[in-house]
C-alpha positions in Angstrom: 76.6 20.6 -13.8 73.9 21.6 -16.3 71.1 19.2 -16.3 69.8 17.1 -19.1 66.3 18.3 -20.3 64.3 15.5 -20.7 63.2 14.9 -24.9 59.7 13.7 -24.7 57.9 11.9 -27.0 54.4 13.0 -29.4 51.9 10.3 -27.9 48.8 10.6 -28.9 45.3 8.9 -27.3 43.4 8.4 -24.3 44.7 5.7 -22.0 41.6 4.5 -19.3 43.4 4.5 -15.8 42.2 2.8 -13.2 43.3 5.6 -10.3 44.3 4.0 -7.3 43.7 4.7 -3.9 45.4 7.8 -2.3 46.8 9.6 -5.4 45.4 12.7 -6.9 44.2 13.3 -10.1 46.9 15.4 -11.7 50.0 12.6 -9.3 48.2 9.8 -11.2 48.1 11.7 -14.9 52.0 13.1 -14.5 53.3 9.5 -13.0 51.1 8.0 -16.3 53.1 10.9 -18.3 56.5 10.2 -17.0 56.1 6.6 -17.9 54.7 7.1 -21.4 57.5 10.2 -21.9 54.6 11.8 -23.7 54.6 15.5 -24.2 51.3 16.8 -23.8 49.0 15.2 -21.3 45.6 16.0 -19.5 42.5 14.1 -17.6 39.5 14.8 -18.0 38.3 15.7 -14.6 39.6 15.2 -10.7 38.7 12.0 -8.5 39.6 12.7 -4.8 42.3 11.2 -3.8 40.2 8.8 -1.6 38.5 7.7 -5.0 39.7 4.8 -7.5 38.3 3.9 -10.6 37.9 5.7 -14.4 40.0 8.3 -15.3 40.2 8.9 -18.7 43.8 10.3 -19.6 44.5 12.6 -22.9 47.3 12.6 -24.6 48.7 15.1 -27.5 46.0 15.7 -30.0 43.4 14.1 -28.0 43.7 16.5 -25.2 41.8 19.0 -27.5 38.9 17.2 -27.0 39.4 16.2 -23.4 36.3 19.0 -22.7 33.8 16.5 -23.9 34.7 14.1 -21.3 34.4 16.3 -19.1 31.2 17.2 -20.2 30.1 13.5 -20.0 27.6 11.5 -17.6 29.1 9.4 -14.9 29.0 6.5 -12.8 30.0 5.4 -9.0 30.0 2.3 -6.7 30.3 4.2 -3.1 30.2 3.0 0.3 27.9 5.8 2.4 28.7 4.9 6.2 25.5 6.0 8.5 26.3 8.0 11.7 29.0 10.0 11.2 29.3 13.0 9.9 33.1 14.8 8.3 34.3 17.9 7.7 35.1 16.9 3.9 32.1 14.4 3.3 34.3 11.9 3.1 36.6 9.5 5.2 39.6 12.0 4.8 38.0 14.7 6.6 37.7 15.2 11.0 34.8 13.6 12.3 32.0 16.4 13.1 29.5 14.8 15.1 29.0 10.9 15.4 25.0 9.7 15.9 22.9 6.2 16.4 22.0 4.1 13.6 18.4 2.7 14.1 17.6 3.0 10.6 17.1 -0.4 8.4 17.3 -1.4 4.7 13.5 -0.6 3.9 13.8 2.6 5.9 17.3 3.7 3.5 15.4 2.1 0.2 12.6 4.2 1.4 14.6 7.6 0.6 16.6 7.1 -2.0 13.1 7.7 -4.6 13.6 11.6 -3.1 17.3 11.5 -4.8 16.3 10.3 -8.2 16.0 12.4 -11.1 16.7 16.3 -11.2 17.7 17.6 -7.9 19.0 20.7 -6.4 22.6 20.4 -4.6 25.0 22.5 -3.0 28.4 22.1 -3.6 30.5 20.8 -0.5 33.2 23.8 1.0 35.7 20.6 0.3 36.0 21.4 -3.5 37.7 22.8 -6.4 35.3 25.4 -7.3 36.3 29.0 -6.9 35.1 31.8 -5.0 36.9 35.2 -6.5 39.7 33.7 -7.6 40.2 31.3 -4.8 39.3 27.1 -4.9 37.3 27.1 -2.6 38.7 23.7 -0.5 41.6 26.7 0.1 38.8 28.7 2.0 37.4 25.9 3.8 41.3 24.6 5.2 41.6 28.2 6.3 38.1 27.7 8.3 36.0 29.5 6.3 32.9 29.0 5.2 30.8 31.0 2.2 27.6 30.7 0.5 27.0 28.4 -2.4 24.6 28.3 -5.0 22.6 25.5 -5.5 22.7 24.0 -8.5 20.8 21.3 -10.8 22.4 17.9 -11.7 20.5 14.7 -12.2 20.8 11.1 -10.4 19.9 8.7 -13.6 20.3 5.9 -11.2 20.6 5.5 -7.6 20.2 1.6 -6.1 21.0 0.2 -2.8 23.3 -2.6 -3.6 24.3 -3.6 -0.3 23.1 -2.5 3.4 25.5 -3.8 6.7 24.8 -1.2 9.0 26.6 1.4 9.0 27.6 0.7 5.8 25.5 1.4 2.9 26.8 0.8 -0.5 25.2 2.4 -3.4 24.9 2.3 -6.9 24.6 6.1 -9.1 24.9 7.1 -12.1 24.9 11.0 -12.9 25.4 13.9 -14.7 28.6 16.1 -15.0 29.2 18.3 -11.5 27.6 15.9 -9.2 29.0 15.6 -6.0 29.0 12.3 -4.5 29.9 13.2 -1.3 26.7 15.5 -1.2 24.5 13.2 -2.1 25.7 10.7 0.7 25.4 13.7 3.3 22.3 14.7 2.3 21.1 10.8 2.4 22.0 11.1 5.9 20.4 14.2 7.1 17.2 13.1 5.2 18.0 9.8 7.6 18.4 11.8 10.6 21.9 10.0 11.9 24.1 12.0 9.4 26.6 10.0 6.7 29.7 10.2 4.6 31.3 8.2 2.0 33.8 5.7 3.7 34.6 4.4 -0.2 34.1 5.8 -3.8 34.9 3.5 -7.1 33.9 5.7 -10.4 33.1 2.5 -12.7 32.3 4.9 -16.0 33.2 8.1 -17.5 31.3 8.7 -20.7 31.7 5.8 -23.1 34.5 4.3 -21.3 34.2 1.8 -17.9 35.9 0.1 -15.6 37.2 -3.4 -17.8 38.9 -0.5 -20.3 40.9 0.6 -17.4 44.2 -0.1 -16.7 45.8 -0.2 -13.4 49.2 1.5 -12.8 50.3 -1.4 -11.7 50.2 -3.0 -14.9 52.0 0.3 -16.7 54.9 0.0 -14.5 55.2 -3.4 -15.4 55.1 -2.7 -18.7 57.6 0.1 -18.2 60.6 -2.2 -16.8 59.9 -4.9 -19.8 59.6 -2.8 -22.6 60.6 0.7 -22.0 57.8 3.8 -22.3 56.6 2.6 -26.3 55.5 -0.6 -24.4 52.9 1.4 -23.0 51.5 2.5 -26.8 49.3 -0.9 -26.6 47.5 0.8 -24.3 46.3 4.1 -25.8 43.2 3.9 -27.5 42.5 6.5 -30.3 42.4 10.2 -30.2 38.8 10.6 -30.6 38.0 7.4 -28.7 35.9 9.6 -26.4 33.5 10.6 -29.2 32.7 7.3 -30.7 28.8 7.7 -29.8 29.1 10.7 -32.1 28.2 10.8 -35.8 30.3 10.3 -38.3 31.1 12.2 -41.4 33.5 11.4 -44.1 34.6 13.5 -46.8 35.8 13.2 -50.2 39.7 14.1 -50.9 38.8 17.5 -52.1 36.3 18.4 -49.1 39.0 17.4 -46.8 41.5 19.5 -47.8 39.9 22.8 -47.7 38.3 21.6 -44.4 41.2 21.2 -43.0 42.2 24.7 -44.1 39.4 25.8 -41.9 36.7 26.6 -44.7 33.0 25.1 -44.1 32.2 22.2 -46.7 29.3 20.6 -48.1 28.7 17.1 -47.6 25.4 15.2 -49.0 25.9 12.8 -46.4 26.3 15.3 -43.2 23.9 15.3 -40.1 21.5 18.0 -40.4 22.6 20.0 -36.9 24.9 19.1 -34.2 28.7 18.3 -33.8 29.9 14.9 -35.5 33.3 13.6 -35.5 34.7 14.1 -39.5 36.7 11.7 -41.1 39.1 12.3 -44.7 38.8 9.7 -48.1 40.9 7.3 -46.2 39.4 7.0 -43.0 41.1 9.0 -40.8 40.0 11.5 -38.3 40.7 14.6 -38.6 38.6 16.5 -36.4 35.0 18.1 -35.0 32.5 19.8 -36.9 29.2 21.3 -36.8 26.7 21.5 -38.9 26.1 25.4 -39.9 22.4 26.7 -40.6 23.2 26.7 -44.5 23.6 23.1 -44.8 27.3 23.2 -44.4 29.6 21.6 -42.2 32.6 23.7 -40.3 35.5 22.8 -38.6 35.4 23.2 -34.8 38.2 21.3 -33.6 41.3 20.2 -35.9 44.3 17.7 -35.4 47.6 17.8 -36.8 48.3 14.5 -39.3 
């Protein structure tokens, strides 16, 4: 027997899940999906599956602008545990070698000054980057090891919130492409005993946090009262990710020949930069950038 294809709906927004505990990324966004029988979906960049907390999901239109989340600054509540070292970084991973803790709280505070700012980090072997073709946590399951690059990312914040030895638990807030996990290890070389994140919570991702963020828990529910519309009270607009942007809105006749991707003028319009553009009645329409003859042209459109 033939089987039914599924007709899913248009949803469009961003919906702020709180990830729980042993799920990836892409499980949580396609159970998320199912529930909201939406037909285009996307995150906006992988928490382990150890790792709760903010995970911004796009839906529809908004995924075309999913990039700039992934672009964005980010936060994390983790719990480093001193003395052991894993094969992953994290609690997931085989325990590598296992070492004394005889270091205290002014010892760890004394440290963390080294980690603040713009610093140089490897990426771990445990990760999604590729090496010819091939992510390179494939390599490192297969036993192999290869040469990273280093590369720049900056620790806007790093605070000791809470010290019972072996656990550490620490505050950071980041740029895109940090690795958490690195930052934890190489605490605990610097430390000489060796560490690894027994917990990670991300608490913000961009512009959104952690009291946007709903738990799946509360979806599901939602989804056996009211069916998967009863879920739309949960999406927050399409461009909700580019709020802290500026604004442009044009007149009725700007609009339409924006939209039919010609560069307009607009007295009002930033001088430089991308801004999120508006039409005469207040609705967003898309991204543009301001052009070096004063104009402004669309980057990034969305279907009414």
């Amino acid at each position: 027997m033939a089987q039914v294809k599924r007709i899913r709906r248009a949803v469009n927004g961003v919906l702020v899940l709180d990830k729980p505990r042993g799920m990836s990324s892409n499980q949580a966004l396609q159970k998320v999906r199912w529930l909201l029988n939406a037909e285009k979906a996307g995150h906006t960049g992988s928490l382990d599956p150890l790792a709760t907390g903010v995970l911004p999901l796009c839906f529809g239109e908004a995924t075309k602008f999913s990039q700039y989340l992934l672009d964005a600054d980010k936060a994390y509540e983790t719990v480093a545990r001193l003395g052991i070292t894993t094969t992953t970084g994290d609690a997931e991973g085989e325990i590598v070698e296992e070492s004394a803790v005889t270091v205290g709280r002014e010892a760890l505070e004394a440290v963390l000054p080294r980690f603040r700012g713009e610093i140089e980090q490897v990426p771990p072997m445990y990760s999604a980057l590729k090496k010819d073709g091939q992510p390179l946590y494939k390599l490192a399951r297969a036993g192999e090891v290869v040469e990273r690059e280093a590369r720049s990312v900056t620790i806007a914040r790093l605070d000791l919130l809470a010290f019972e030895s072996p656990d550490a638990t620490l505050s950071v807030a980041c740029s895109k492409g940090t690795y958490i996990r690195t930052l934890v290890e190489d605490i605990g070389q610097v430390l000489g005993c060796g560490a690894h994140v027994a917990a990670l919570r991300r608490t913000q991702a961009g512009p959104f946090a952690l009291p946007q963020a709903i738990t799946l828990e509360e979806l599901e529910k939602a989804h056996a009262e009211g069916g998967n519309e009863a879920l739309d009270r949960f999406l927050l607009p399409v461009d909700a990710g580019l709020e802290h942007w500026p604004l442009l809105q044009l007149s009725e006749h700007s609009a339409y020949y924006w939209l039919h991707g010609q560069p307009v003028r607009a007295p009002e319009a930033p001088k430089f930069g991308l801004m999120r553009v508006q039409d005469h009645e207040g609705r967003f329409i898309g991204i543009g950038e301001a052009t070096d003859d004063g104009r402004i042209a669309p980057r990034r459109l969305i279907r009414s």
